[in-house]
Wavefront OBJ file of the C-alpha trace (Angstrom):
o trace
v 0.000 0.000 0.000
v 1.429 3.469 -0.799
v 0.347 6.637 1.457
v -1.930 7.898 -1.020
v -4.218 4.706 -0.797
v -3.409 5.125 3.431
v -4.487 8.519 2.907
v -7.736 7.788 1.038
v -8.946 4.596 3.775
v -7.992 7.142 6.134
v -10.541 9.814 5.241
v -12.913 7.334 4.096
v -13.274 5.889 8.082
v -13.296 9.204 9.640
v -16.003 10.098 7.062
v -18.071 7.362 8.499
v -18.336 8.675 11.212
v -19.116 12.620 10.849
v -20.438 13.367 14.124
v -17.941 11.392 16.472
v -15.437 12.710 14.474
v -16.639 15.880 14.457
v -16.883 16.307 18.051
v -13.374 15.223 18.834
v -12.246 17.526 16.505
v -14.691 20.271 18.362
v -12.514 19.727 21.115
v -9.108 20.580 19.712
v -10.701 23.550 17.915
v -11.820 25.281 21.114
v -8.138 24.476 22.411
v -6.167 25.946 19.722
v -8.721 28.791 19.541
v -8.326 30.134 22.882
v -4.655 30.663 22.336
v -4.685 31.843 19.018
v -7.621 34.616 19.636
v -5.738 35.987 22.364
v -2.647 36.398 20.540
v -4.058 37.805 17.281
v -6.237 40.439 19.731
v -3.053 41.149 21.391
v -0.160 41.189 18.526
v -3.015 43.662 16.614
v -3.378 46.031 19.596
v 0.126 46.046 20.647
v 1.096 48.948 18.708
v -1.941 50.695 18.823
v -2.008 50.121 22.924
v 1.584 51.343 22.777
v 1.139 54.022 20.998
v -2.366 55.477 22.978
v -0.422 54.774 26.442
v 1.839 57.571 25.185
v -0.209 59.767 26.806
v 2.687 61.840 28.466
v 4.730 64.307 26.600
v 8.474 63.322 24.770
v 10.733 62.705 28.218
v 8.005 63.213 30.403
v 6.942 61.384 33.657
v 3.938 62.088 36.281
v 3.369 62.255 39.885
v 0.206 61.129 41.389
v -1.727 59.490 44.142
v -2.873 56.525 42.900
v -0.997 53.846 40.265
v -1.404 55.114 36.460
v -2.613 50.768 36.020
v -4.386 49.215 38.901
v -7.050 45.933 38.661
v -7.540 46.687 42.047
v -9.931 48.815 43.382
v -7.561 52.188 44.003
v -9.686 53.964 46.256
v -9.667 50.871 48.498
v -5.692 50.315 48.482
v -4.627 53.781 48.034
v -7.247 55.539 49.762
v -5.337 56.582 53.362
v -2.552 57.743 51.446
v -2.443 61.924 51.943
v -4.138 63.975 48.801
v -1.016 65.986 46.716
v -2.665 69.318 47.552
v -2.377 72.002 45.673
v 0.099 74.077 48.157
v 2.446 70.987 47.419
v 1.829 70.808 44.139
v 2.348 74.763 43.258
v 5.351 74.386 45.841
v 7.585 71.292 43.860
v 6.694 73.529 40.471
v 8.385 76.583 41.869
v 11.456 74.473 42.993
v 11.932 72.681 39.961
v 11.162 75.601 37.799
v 14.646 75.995 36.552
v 15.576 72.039 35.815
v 11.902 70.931 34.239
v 8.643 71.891 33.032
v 5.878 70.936 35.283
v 2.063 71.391 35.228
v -0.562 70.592 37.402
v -3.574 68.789 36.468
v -7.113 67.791 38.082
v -10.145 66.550 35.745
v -13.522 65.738 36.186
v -15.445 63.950 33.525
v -19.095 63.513 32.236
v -19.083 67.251 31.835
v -21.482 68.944 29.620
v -20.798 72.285 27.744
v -23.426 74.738 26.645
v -23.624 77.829 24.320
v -26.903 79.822 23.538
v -29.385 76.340 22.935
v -25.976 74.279 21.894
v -25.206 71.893 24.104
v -22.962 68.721 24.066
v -23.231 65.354 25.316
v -22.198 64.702 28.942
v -18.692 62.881 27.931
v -16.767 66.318 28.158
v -13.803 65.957 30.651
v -13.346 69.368 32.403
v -9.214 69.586 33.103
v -7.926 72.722 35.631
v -4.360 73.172 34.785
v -2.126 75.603 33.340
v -0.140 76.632 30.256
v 2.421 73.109 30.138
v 0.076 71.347 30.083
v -0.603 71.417 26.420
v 3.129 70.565 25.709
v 3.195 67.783 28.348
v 0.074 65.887 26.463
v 1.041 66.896 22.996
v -1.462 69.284 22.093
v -1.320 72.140 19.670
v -3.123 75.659 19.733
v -4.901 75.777 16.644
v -6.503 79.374 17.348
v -6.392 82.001 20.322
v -4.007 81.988 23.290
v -2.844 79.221 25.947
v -3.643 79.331 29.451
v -1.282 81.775 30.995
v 0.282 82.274 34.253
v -1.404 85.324 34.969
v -4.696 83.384 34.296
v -3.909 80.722 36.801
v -2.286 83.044 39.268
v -5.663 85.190 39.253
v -7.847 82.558 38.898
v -9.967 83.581 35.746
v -12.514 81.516 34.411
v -11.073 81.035 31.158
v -11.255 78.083 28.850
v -9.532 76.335 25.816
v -11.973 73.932 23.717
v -10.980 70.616 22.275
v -11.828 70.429 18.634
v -15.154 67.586 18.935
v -16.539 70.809 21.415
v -15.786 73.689 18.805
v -17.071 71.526 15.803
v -20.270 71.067 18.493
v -20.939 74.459 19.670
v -19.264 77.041 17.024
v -19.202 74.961 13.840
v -20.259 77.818 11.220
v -18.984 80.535 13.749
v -15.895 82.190 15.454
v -15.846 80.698 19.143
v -12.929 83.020 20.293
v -14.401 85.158 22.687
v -17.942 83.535 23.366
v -19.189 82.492 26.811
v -19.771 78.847 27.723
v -21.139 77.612 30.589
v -19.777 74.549 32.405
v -21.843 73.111 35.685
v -23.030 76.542 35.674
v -19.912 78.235 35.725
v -19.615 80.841 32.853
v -16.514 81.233 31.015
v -14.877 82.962 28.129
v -13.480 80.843 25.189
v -9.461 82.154 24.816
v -8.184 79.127 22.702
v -9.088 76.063 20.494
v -7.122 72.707 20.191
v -6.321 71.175 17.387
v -7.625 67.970 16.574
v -5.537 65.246 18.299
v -7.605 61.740 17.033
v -8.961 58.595 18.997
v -7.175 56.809 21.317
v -8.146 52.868 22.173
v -11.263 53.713 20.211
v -12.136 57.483 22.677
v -11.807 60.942 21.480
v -9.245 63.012 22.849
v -10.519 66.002 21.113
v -13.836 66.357 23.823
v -11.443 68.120 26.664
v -12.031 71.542 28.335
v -8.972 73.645 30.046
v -9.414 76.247 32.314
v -6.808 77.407 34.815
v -6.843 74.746 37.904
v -6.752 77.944 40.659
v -10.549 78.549 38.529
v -11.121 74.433 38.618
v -10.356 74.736 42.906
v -12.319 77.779 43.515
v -15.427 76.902 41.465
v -15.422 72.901 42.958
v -13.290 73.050 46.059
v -10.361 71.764 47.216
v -11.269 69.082 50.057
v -10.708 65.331 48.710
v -8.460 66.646 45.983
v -5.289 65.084 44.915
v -3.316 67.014 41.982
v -1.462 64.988 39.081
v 2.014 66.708 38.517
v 3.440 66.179 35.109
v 7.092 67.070 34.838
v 8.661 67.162 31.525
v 12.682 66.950 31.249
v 14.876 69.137 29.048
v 16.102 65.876 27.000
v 15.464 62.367 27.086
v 19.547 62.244 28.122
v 18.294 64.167 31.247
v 15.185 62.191 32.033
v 16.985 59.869 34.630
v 18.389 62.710 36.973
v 15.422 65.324 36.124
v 13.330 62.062 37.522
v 15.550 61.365 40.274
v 15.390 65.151 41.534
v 12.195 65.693 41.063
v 11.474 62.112 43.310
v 13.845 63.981 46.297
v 11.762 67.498 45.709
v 8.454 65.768 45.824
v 9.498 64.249 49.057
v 10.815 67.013 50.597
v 7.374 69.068 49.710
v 5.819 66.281 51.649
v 7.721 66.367 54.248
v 8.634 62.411 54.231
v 11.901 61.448 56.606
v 14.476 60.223 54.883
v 13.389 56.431 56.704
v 9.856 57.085 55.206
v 8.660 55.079 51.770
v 7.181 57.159 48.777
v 3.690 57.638 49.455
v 2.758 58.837 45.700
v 3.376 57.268 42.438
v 5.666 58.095 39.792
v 5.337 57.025 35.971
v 5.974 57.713 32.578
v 5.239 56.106 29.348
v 7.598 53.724 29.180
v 6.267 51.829 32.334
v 2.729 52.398 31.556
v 3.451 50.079 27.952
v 5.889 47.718 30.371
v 2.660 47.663 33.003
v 0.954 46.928 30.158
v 3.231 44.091 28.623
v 3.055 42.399 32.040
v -0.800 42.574 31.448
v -0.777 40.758 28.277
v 1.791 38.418 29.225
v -0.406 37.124 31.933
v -3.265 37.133 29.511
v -0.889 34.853 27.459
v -0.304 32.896 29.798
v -3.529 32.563 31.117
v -5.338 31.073 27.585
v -1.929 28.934 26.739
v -2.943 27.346 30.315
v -6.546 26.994 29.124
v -5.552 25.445 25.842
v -3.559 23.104 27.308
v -6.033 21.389 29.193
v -8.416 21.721 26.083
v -5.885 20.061 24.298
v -5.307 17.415 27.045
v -8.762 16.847 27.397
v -8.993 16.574 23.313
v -6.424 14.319 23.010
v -7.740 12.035 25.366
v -10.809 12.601 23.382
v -8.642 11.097 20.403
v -7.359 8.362 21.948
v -10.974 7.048 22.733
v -12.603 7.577 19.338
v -9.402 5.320 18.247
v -9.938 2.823 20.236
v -13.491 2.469 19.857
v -12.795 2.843 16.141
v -9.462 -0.213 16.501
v -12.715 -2.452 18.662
v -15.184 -1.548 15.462
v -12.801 -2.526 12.468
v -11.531 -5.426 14.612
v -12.411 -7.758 11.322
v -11.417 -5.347 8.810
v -8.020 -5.449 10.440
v -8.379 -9.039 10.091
v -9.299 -9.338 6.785
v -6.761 -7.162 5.334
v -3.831 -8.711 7.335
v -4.475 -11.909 5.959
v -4.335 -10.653 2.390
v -1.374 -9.425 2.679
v -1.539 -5.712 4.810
v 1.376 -5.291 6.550
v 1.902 -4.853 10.239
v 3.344 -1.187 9.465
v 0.559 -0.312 7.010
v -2.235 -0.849 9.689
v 0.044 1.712 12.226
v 0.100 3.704 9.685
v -3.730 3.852 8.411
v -4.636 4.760 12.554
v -1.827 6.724 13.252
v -2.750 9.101 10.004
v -6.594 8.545 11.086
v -5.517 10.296 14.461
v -3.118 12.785 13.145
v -6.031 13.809 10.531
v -8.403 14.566 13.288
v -6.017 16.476 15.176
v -4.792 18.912 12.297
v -8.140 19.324 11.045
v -9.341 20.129 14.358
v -6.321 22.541 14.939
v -6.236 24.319 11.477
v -10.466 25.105 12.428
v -9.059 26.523 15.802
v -6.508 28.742 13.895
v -8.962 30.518 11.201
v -11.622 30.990 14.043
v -9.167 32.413 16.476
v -7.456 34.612 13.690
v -10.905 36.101 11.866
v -12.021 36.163 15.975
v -9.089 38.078 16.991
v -9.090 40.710 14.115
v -12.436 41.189 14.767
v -11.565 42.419 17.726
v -8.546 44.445 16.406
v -10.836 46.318 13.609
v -13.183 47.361 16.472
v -10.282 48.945 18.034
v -9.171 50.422 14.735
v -6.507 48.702 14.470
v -4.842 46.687 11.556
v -5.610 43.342 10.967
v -2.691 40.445 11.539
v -1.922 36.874 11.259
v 0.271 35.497 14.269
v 2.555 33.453 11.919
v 4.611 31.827 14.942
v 1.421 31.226 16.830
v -0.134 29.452 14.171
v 2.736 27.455 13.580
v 3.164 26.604 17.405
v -0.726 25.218 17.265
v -0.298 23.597 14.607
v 2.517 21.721 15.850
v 1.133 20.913 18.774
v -1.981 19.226 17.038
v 0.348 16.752 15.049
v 2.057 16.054 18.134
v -1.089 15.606 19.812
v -2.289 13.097 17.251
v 0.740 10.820 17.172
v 1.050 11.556 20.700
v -2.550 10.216 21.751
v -2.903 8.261 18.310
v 0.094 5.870 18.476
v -1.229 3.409 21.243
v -4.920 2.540 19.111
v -2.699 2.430 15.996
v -0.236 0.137 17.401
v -3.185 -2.036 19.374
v -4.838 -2.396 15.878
v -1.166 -3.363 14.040
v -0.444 -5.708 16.440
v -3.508 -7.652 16.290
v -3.277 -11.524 15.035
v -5.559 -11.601 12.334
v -6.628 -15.520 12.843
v -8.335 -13.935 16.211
v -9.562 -10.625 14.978
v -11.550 -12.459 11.726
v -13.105 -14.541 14.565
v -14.073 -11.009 16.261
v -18.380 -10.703 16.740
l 1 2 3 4 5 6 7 8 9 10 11 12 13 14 15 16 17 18 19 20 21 22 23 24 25 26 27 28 29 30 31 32 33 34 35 36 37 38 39 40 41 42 43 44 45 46 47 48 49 50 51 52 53 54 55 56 57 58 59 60 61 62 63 64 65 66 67 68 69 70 71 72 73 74 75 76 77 78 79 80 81 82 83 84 85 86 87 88 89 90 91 92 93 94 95 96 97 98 99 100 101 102 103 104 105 106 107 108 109 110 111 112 113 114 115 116 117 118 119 120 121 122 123 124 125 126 127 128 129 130 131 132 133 134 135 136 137 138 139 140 141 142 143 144 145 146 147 148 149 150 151 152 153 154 155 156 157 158 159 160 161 162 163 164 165 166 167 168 169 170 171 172 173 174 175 176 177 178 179 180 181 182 183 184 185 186 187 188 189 190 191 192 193 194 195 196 197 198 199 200 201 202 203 204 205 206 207 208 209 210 211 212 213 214 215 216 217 218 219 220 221 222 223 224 225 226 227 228 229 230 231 232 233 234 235 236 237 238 239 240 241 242 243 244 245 246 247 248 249 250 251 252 253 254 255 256 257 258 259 260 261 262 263 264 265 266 267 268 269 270 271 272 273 274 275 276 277 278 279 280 281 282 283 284 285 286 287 288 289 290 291 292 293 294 295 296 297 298 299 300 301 302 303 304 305 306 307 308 309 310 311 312 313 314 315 316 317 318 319 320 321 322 323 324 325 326 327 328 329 330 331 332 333 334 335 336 337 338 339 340 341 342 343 344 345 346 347 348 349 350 351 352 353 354 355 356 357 358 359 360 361 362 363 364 365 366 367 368 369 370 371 372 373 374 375 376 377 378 379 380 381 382 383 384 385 386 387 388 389 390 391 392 393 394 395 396 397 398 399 400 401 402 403 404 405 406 407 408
């Protein structure tokens, strides 16, 4: 017998038997599936994740409160650390004046503006900060003025519009200059943003800015906690412009020098490294999952094999004592088992691919195809089918064929 005619009285058997076969394949399709969705979701989204967690300015890092990435509920672990209060705050920007940039930041979102009967949805985020913080986040003016220090210094309830809001509220008309209200707060329009784009699928052209002494007065300062950004001259001077800044922020809180950091600092380089860690426990999470799908589906294959060895018990007979060799029968149920788990496998692959870009396109980002992940599952279903296929094939080879053509 050559493999060709092996090949062909393979197919025909499992063919016989659609839905058995069909179900042990099921098996090792859900197996493969689960691994190979997760890693087409995340190899698609990894440069678009990468590139929205570059929220920060170039050489930038922030001080805050809480962690920039937390699973955990923040306010519950983080919540009897002390607020960074605005004294603090204003305090570390005057000392570090001369060695960084640094702005201040608190936000509050949901907001809705209003001019004359315009209004816009309630998704606005109202920011109080001052005039680095544009830099710091990569913004451009597009028309009218920046927040200045005089603004923040007197408080004045001045604004700068993010492009979705102008488009909104002023989109046939000059908005320099008009009045918007804000939570009932009125203030006068001195700038518009340009447009900036989505990022993971959100605007980030829906922001207000109005000077955060304004933001304080007009919502109070008890329970908050301000977000410093500090940007560095250079990215050679990011290391020691961080490592100051960490001793300056202490000393504004007035730690000892036996006393643990009780803020957090980050930039964008660990936000994409917390985020790595993320999807490398995701990884590992649905390669755990898959391997016990797999186990459990190549257990699966072992069974339909020998059930399918204790069926053809007189076939295997019959075609022994014409002549089949002991090699040929191995052969015929080792390809029958191979067959099942490859088929299986290659179903788990498109599903998980065309699942996983899905995904990706929702997300706007490109579509891929995990080459080495693909090629990883479908090793592993070969080895799964000679693995878990060899016993029933050798069981049915080494059968004497005077006993299996008495076989009932």
């Amino acid at each position: 017998m050559n493999f060709a005619e092996t090949l062909r009285l393979a197919l025909s058997s499992l063919s016989a038997n659609k839905l058995r076969s069909g179900l042990t394949m099921l098996g090792i399709t859900v197996g493969v599936f689960s691994v190979i969705g997760v890693m087409t979701v995340i190899t698609a989204l990894r440069s678009q994740i990468e590139s929205g967690l570059n929220v920060l300015g170039a050489n930038s890092f922030q001080f805050s409160k809480y962690p920039a990435i937390n699973f955990r509920d923040p306010r519950q672990r983080f919540a009897n650390r002390r607020d960074i209060t605005y004294v603090q705050a204003a305090r570390f920007k005057e000392l570090m004046a001369e060695s960084a940039e640094v702005s201040l930041q608190l936000s509050r979102g949901g907001r809705r503006v209003s001019f004359g009967d315009r209004r816009t949805n309630p998704n606005i985020g109202l920011i109080g900060t001052d005039g680095n913080f544009i830099a710091s986040r990569n913004y451009v003016i597009a028309a009218g003025r920046n927040i200045g220090s005089d603004d923040a210094e007197f408080g004045r309830a001045v604004v700068v519009l993010g492009a979705d809001i102008v488009k909104r509220l002023f989109d046939h008309e000059e908005g320099l200059g008009k009045q918007v209200r804000i939570d009932g707060q009125s203030y006068t329009v001195i700038g518009l943003l340009a447009p900036k784009g989505p990022s993971f699928g959100q605007s980030q052209d829906n922001s207000a800015l109005t000077p955060i002494t304004q933001y304080l007065e007009t919502y109070g300062r008890a329970g908050r906690s301000i977000q410093v950004n500090v940007q560095a001259p250079s990215q050679a001077e990011l290391a020691a412009t961080q490592d100051a800044a960490i001793g300056v922020m202490r000393l504004v809180r007035a730690l000892d020098p036996e006393d643990g950091n009780d803020f957090e600092i980050f930039s964008n380089d660990t936000l994409i490294e917390s985020f790595n860690k993320v999807a490398s426990i995701v990884a590992i999470g649905a390669f755990v999952i898959s391997a016990i799908a797999l186990l459990a589906s190549g257990v699966g294959v072992m069974n339909i094999m020998l059930v399918s060895v204790t069926e053809r018990t007189k076939e295997i007979g019959i075609r022994k004592s014409i002549g089949a060799k002991k090699r040929n029968i191995l052969v015929q149920f080792l390809l029958e088992a191979v067959l099942l788990s490859m088929v299986g496998g290659l179903a788990g692959i498109t599903v998980g691919v065309v699942g996983g870009n899905v995904v990706a396109v929702i997300f706007n980002a490109s579509m891929v195809f995990p080459w080495m992940w693909a090629m990883i599952g479908f090793s592993v279903c070969s080895a799964i089918g000679v693995g878990f296929g060899f016993y029933p094939a050798w069981k049915a080879a080494s059968l004497d064929p005077i006993e299996a053509l008495r076989f009932e």
